[in-house]
C-alpha positions as a Markdown table, in Angstrom:
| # | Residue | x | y | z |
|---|---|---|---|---|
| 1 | Unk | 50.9 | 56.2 | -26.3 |
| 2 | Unk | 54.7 | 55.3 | -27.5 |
| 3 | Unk | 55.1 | 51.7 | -28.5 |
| 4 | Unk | 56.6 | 50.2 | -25.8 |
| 5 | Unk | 55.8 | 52.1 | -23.0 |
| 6 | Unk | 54.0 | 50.5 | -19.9 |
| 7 | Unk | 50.1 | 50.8 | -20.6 |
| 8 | Unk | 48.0 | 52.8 | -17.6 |
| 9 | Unk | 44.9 | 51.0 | -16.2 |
| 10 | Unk | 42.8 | 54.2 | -15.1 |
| 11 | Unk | 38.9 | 54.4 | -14.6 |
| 12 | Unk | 38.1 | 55.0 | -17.9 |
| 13 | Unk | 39.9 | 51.8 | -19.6 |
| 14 | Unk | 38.0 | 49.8 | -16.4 |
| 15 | Unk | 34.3 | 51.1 | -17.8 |
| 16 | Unk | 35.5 | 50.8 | -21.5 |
| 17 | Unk | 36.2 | 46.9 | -20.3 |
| 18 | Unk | 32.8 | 46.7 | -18.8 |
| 19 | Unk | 31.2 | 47.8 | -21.8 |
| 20 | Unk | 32.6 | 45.6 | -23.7 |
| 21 | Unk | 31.5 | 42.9 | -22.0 |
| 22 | Unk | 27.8 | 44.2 | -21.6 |
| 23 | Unk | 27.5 | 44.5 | -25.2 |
| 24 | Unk | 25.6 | 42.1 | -27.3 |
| 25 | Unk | 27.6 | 39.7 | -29.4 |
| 26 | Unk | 26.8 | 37.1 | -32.1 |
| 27 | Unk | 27.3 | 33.5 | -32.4 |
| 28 | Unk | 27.9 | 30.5 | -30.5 |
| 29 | Unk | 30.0 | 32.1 | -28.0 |
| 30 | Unk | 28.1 | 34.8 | -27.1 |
| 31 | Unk | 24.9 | 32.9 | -26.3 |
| 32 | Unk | 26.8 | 30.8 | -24.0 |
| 33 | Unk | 27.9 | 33.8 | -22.4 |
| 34 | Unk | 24.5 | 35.6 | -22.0 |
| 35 | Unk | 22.9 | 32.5 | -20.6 |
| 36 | Unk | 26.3 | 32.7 | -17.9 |
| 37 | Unk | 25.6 | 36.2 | -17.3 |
| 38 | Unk | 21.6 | 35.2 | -16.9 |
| 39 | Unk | 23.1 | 32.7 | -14.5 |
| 40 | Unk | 24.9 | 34.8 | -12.1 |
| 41 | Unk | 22.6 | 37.5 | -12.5 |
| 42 | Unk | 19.5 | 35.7 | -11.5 |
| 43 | Unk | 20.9 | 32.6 | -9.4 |
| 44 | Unk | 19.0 | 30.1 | -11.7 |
| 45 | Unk | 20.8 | 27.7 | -14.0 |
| 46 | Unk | 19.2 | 26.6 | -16.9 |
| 47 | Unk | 19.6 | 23.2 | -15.8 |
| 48 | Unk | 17.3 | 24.0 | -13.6 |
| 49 | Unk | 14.9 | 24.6 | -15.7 |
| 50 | Unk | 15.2 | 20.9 | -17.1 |
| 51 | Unk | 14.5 | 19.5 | -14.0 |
| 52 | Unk | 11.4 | 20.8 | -12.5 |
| 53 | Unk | 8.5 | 18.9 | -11.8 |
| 54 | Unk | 4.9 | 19.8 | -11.6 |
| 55 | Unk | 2.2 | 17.4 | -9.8 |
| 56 | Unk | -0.3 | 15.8 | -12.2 |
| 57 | Unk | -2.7 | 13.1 | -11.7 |
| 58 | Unk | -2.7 | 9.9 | -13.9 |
| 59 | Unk | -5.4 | 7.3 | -14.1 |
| 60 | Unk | -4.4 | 3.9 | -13.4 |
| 61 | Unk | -6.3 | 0.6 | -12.7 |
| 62 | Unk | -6.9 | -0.2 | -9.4 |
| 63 | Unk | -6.9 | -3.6 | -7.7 |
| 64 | Unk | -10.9 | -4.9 | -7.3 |
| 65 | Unk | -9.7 | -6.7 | -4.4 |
| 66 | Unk | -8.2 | -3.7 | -1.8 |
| 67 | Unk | -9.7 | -4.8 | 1.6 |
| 68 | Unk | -11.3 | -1.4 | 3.4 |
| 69 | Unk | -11.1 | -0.5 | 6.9 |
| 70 | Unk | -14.8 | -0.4 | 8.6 |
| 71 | Unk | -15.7 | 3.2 | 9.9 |
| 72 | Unk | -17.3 | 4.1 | 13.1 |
| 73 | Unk | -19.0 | 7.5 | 13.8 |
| 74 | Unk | -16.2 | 9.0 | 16.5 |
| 75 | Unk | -19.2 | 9.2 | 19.6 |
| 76 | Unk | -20.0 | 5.7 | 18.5 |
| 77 | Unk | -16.0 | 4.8 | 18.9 |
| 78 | Unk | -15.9 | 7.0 | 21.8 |
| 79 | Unk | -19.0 | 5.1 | 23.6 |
| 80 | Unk | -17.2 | 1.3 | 22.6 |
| 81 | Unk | -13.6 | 2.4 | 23.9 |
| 82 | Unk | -14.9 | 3.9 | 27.5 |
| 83 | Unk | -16.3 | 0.5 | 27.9 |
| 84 | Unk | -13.8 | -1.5 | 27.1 |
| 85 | Unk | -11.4 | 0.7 | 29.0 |
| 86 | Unk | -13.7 | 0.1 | 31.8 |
| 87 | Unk | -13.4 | -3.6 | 31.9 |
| 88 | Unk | -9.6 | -3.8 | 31.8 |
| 89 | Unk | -9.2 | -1.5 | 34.6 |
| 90 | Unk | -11.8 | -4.1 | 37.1 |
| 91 | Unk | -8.6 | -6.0 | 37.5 |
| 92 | Unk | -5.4 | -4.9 | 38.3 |
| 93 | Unk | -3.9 | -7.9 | 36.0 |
| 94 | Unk | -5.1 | -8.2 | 32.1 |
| 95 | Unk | -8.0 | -10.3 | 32.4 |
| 96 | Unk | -8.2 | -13.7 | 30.6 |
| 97 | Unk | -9.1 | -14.1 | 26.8 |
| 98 | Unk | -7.0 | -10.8 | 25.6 |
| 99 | Unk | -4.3 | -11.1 | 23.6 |
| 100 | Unk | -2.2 | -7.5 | 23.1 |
| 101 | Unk | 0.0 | -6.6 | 20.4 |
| 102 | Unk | -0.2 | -6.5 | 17.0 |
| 103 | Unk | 2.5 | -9.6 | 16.3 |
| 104 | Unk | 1.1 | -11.2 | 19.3 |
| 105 | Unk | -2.6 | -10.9 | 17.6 |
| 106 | Unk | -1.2 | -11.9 | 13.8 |
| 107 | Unk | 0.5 | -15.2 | 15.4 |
| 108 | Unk | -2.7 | -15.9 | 17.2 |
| 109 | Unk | -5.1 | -15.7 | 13.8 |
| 110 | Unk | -2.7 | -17.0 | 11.4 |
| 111 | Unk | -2.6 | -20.3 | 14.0 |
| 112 | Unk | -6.4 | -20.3 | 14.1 |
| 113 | Unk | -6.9 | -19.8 | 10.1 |
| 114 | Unk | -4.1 | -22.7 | 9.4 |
| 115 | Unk | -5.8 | -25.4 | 12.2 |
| 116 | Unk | -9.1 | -24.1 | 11.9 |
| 117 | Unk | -9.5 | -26.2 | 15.6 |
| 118 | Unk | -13.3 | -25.9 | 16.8 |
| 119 | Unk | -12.4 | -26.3 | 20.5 |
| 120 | Unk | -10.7 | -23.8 | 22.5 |
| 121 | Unk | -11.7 | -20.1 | 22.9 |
| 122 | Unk | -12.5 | -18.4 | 20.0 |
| 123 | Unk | -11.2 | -15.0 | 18.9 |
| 124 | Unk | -14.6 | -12.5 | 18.7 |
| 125 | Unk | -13.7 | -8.8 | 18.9 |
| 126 | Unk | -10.6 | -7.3 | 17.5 |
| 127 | Unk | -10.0 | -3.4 | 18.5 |
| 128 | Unk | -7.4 | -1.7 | 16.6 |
| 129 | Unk | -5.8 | 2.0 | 17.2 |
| 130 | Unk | -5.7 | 2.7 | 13.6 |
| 131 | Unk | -5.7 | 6.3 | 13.9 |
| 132 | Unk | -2.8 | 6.8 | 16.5 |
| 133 | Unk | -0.6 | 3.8 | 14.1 |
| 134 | Unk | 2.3 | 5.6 | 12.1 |
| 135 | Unk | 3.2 | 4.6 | 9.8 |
| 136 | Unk | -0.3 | 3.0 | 8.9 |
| 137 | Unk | 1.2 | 0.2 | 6.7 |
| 138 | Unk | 1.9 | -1.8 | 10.4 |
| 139 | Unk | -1.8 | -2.6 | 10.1 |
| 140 | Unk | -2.8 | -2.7 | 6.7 |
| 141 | Unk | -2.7 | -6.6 | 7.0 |
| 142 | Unk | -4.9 | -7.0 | 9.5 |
| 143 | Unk | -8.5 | -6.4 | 7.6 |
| 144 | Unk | -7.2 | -9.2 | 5.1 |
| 145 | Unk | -6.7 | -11.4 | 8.0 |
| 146 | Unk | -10.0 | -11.0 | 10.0 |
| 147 | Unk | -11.4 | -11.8 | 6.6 |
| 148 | Unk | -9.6 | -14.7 | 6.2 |
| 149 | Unk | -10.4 | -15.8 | 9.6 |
| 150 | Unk | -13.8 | -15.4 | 9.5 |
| 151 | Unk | -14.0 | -17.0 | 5.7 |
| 152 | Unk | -12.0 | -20.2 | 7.2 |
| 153 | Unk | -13.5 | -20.3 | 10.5 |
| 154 | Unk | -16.7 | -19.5 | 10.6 |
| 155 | Unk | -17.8 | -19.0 | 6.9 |
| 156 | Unk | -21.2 | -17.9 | 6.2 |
| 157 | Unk | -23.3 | -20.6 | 4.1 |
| 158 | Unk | -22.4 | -22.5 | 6.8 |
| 159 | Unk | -23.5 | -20.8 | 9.9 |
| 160 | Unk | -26.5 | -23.2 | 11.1 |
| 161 | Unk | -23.7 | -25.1 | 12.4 |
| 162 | Unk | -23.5 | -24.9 | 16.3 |
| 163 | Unk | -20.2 | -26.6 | 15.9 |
| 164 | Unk | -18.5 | -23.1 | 14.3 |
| 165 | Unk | -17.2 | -20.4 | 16.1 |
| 166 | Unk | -18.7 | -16.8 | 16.4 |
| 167 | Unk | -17.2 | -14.5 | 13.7 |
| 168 | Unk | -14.9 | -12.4 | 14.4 |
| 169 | Unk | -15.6 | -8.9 | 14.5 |
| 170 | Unk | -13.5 | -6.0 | 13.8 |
| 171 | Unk | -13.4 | -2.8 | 15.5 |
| 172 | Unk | -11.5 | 0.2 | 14.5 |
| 173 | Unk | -11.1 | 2.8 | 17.7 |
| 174 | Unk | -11.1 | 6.5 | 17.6 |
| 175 | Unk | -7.5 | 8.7 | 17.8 |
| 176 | Unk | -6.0 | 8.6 | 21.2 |
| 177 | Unk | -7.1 | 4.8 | 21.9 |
| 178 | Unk | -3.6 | 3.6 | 22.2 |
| 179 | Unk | -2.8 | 5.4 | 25.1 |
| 180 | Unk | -5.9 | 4.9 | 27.1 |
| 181 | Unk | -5.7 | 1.1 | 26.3 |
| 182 | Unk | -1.9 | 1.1 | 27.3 |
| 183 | Unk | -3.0 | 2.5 | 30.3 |
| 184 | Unk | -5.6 | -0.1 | 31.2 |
| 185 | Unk | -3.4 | -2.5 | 30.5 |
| 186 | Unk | 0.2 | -1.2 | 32.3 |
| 187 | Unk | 1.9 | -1.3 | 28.8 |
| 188 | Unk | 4.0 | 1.4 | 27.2 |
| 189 | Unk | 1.7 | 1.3 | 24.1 |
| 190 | Unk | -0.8 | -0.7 | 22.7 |
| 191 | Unk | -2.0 | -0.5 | 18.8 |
| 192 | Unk | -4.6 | -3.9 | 18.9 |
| 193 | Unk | -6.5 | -5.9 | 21.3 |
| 194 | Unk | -7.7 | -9.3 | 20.2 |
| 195 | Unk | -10.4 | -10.2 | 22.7 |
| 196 | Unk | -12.1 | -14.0 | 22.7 |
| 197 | Unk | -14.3 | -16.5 | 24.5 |
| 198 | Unk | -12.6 | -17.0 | 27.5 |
| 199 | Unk | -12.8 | -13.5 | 29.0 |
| 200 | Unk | -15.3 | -14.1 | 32.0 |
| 201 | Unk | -18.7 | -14.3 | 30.4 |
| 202 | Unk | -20.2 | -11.6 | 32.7 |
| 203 | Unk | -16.9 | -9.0 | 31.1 |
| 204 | Unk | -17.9 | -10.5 | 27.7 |
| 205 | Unk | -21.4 | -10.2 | 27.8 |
| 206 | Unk | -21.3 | -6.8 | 28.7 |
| 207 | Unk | -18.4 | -5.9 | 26.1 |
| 208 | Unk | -21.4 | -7.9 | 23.4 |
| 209 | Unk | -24.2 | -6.0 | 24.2 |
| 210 | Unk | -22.2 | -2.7 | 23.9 |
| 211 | Unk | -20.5 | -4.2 | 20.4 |
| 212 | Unk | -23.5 | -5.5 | 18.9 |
| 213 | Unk | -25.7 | -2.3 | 19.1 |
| 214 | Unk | -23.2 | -0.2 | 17.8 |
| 215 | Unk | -21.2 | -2.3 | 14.6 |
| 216 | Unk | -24.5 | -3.6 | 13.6 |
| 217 | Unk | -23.2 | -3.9 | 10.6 |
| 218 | Unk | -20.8 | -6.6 | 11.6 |
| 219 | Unk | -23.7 | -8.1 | 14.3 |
| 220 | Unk | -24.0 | -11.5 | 12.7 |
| 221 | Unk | -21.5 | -11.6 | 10.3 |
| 222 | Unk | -18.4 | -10.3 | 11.7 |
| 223 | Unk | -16.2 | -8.8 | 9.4 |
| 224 | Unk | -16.5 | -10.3 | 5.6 |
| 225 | Unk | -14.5 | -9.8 | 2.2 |
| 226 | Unk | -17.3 | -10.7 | -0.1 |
| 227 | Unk | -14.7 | -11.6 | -3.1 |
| 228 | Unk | -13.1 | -14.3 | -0.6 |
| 229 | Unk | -16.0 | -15.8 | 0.7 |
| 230 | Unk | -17.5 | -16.7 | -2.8 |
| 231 | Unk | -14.1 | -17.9 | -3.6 |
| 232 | Unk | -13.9 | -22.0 | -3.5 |
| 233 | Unk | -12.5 | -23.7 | -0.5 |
| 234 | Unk | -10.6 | -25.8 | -2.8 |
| 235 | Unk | -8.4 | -24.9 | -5.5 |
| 236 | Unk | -7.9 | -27.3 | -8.8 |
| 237 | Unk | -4.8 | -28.7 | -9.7 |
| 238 | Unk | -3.1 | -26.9 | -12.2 |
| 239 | Unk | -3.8 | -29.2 | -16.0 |
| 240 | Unk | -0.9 | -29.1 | -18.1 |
| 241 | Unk | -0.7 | -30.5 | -21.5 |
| 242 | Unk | 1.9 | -31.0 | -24.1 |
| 243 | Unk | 2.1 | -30.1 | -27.9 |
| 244 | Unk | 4.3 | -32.2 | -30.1 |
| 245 | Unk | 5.7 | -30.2 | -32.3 |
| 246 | Unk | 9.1 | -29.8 | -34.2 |
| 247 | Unk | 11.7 | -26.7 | -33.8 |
| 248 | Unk | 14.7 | -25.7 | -35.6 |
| 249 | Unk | 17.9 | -26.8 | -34.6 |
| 250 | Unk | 20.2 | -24.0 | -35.5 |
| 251 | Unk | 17.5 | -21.6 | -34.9 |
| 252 | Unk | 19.6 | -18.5 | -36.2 |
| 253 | Unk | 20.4 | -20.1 | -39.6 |
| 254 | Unk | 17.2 | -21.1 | -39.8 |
| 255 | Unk | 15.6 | -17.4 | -39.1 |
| 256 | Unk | 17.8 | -16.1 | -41.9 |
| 257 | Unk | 17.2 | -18.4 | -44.6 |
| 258 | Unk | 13.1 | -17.7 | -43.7 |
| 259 | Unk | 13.8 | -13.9 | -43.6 |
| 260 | Unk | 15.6 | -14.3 | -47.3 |
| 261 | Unk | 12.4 | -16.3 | -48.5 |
| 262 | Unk | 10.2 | -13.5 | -47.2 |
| 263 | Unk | 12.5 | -11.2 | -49.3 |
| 264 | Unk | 12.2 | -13.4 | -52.5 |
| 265 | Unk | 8.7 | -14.1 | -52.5 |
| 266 | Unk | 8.4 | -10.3 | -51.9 |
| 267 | Unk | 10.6 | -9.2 | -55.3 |
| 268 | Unk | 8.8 | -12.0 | -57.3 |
| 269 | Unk | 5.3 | -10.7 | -56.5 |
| 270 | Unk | 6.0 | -7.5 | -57.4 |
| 271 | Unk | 7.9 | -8.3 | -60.6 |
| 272 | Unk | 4.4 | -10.3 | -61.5 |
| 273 | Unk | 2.6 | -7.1 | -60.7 |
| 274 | Unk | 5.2 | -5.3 | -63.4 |
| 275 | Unk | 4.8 | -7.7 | -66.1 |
| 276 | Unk | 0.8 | -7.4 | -65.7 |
């Protein structure tokens, strides 16, 4: 081709380009352009790479004092909740001694725990829809508060005493609970039912016979966290004592001049190690 003449793209420079590029190099440069040409080849950046994650399982310690849920068989549940449905519907109002809601049902045992009042009707079955709740967490304070209930309220060394209420019992309900209480009780939805004293003691009596031959386990002493019942009733007063003691004043001359002791005594052992 003359020198100077305009230069001819044709089909053949085009593939001699290609090849060019497609050949291997060496160096810096040309690893940094394979791993661009593995890039937009395969759609994966090496980046990528660097950032997946697989799932693994780690030990850790776990808290002795997580407060379990009580499990009923599901016919068991299924037997407790078709009565209890049956006693809301008698009336066409919610009958006395229920209390609905899970805030309302919180307020109502937090007030009992911090009075601890003998009179008055006391709270004795608590159902709770834990299988239709999402997200669970809403009720993951309610064992912990039955137990504190029934550890303030009616505590167990102390049970001879006709002056203490019943313990409290608590009663997880099969899935699909919420809506058949909600519509017992002419509510859009329904996720616990505090029952107590003052329902009318021909309801209540037959809601106990039903309760107490199926959550035997509970029977006679309601729902229990055996860590908090052997707990005292009364903590100590924290003791605190004083040391008399003495403490630098310019503490970071003072660290110095001990780290440059340190350093001296060091050098002056081992020259004595030299000499021997």
């Amino acid at each position: 081709m003359r020198r100077g003449a305009a230069q001819v793209h044709t089909h053949e420079h085009t593939q001699r380009y290609r090849a060019k590029l497609g050949r291997n190099g060496h160096g810096k440069d040309a690893r940094i352009m394979g791993a661009a040409l593995e890039e937009a080849r395969h759609g994966t950046a090496a980046t990528d790479k660097a950032t997946e994650r697989k799932h693994v399982f780690r030990p850790i310690l776990a808290s002795p004092f997580a407060v379990h849920w009580p499990r009923l068989p599901k016919a068991d549940g299924d037997v407790l909740l078709h009565t209890l449905v049956e006693i809301l519907v008698e009336r066409e109002d919610a009958p006395a001694g229920t209390t609905a809601g899970i805030n309302a049902v919180t307020r109502t045992l937090e007030a009992r725990i911090t009075s601890r009042a003998a009179a008055g009707p006391h709270p004795r079955f608590l159902f709770v829809c834990e299988a239709d709740m999402d997200p669970a967490t809403l009720l993951a304070h309610i064992p912990m508060l039955v137990g504190s209930y029934n550890a303030a309220c009616a505590p167990v060394h102390e049970r001879a005493s006709p002056a203490l209420p019943l313990p409290l019992m608590l009663v997880p309900l099969p899935r699909g609970a919420a809506l058949m209480l909600a519509t017992a009780l002419r509510v859009r939805r329904l996720a616990a039912l505090l029952i107590d004293t003052a329902l009318p003691p021909p309801l209540l009596a037959r809601l106990e016979a039903r309760a107490l031959d199926i959550v035997r386990a509970q029977s006679t002493t309601g729902f229990r966290i055996p860590w908090l019942e052997a707990a005292p009733h009364k903590l100590a007063a924290p003791r605190i004592k004083h040391l008399a003691t003495s403490a630098p004043v310019h503490f970071a001359q003072a660290k110095a001049a001990k780290k440059a002791s340190r350093k001296a005594n060091k050098a002056r052992r081992a020259a004595a190690r030299c000499i021997e």
